[in-house]
N, C-alpha and C positions, 0 to 999 in steps of 0.2 A: 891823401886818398888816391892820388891820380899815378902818385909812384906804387901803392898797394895794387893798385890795378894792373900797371905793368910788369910787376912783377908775375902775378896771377896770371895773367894771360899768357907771358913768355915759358911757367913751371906748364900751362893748358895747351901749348902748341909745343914745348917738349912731349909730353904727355902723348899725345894726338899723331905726332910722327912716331914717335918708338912703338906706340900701338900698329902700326901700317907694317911694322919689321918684325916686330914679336909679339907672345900672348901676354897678354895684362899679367899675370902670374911669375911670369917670368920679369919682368921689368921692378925693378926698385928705385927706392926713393933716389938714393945715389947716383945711377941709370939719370933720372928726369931732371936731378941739377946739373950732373955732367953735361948733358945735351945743353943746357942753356946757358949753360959759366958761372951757375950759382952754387950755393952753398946750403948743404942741409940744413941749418940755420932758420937761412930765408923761409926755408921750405914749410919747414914746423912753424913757424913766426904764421903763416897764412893755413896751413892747413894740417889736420892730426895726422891723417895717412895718406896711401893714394887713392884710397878710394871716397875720400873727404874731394882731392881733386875731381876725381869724373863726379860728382856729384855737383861739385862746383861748376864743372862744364857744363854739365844738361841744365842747371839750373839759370846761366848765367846767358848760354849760346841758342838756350831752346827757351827755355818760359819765357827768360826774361823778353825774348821779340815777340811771344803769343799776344796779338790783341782779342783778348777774349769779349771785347766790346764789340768786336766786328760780324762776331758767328751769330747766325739766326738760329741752327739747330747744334745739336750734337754733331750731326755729320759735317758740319762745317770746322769745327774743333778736329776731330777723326782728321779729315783732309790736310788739318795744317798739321797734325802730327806727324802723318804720313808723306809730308814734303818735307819738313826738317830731317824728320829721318832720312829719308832719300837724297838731299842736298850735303848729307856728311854722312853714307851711308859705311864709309870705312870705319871712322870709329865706334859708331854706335853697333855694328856687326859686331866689334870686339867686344865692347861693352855689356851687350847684353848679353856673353858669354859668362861675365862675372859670375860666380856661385859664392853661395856660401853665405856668411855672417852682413854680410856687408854688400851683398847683390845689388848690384843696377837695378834688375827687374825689382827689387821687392821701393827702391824707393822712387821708379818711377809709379807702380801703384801708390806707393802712399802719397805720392807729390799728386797725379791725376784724379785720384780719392775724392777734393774737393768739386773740382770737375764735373766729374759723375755725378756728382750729388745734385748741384745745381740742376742737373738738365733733367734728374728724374725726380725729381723734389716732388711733383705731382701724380707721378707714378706710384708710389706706395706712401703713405701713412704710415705704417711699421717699421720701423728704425731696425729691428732685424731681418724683415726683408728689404730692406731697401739696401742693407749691408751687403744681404747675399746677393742681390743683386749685381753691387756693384765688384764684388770681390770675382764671380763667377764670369762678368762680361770682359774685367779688367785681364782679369787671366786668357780666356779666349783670345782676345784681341793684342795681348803678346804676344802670345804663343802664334798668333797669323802673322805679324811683324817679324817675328823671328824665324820663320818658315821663309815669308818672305825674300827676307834678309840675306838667309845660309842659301837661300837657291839661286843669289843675286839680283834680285829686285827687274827679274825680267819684263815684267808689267809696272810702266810710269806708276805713281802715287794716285792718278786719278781713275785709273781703268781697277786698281788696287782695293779701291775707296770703295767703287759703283761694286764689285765682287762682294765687300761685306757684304753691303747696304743690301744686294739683292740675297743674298742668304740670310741674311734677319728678318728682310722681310717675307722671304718664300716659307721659311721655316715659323714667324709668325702668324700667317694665313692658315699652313698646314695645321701648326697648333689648335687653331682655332675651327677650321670644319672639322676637326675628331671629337673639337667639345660640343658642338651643333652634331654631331653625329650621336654623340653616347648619349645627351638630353634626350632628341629623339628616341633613340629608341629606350629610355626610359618612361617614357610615356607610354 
């Protein structure tokens, strides 16, 4: 187990360097054992592609240190994602460039999916809104990561956070006097 590991980590910080030189796209498997003095072999032995790699990385470098025991809200999950990312914001800028089949972004939603779930559990009843819920917020809040991201992460993770938080909640309120508005004047 512990040489499985080292090898894993050494194909995850080839990986992680070539990413800093070139586009993921560009880079092959070949590419990420040369960098480390391995052999494609190895490579396949631990993982199917390279995108089995960054999956391994986010999985291993980001959940696996999430204490999700620790957060009292959603926002406090939000924040530690928003500092992981920001703590290794090179790679993940590359990263969530991935498109296609096999996108970063589609299995960081599905990896945060359970996430979601937990924290709006009491939020809806309906399993298809609470879907769209989460499919619709998870998207937004990529796609601000990734603005983020591509504009350089000019604003620390916590002044980053406090920017959602107060557009959810301004635009939560505003939701909510148009509905006290239109009741009104239903009456």
């Amino acid at each position: 187990m512990a040489d499985s590991n080292i090898t894993k980590n050494a194909l995850a910080a080839s990986l992680k360097n070539l990413m800093r030189e070139k586009p993921f796209e560009k880079i092959s498997v070949s590419d990420i054992c040369e960098a480390c003095g391995m052999n494609r072999k190895s490579f396949y032995y631990h993982f199917k592609d390279k995108y089995d790699l960054v999956n391994w990385i986010f999985y291993v470098d980001f959940l696996g240190k999430m204490d999700v025991t620790s957060y009292h809200t959603g926002w406090d999950a939000v924040q530690d994602i928003c500092n992981r990312f920001y703590e290794d914001r090179e790679f993940y800028k590359s990263a969530l460039k991935i498109e296609g089949q096999n996108s970063f972004h589609d299995y960081i939603i599905d990896t945060i999916h359970p996430l979601m779930s937990y924290y709006i559990k009491d939020l809806y009843k309906d399993e298809e809104a609470k879907d769209f819920f989460i499919t619709f917020f998870g998207d937004a809040f990529l796609a601000s990561i990734m603005r983020w991201m591509s504009e350089g992460m000019k604003m620390k993770p916590d002044e980053f956070v406090e920017n959602l938080k107060n557009v959810s909640v301004g635009l939560a309120k505003q939701i909510l006097r148009d509905e006290d508005e239109e009741s009104y004047e239903k009456r």
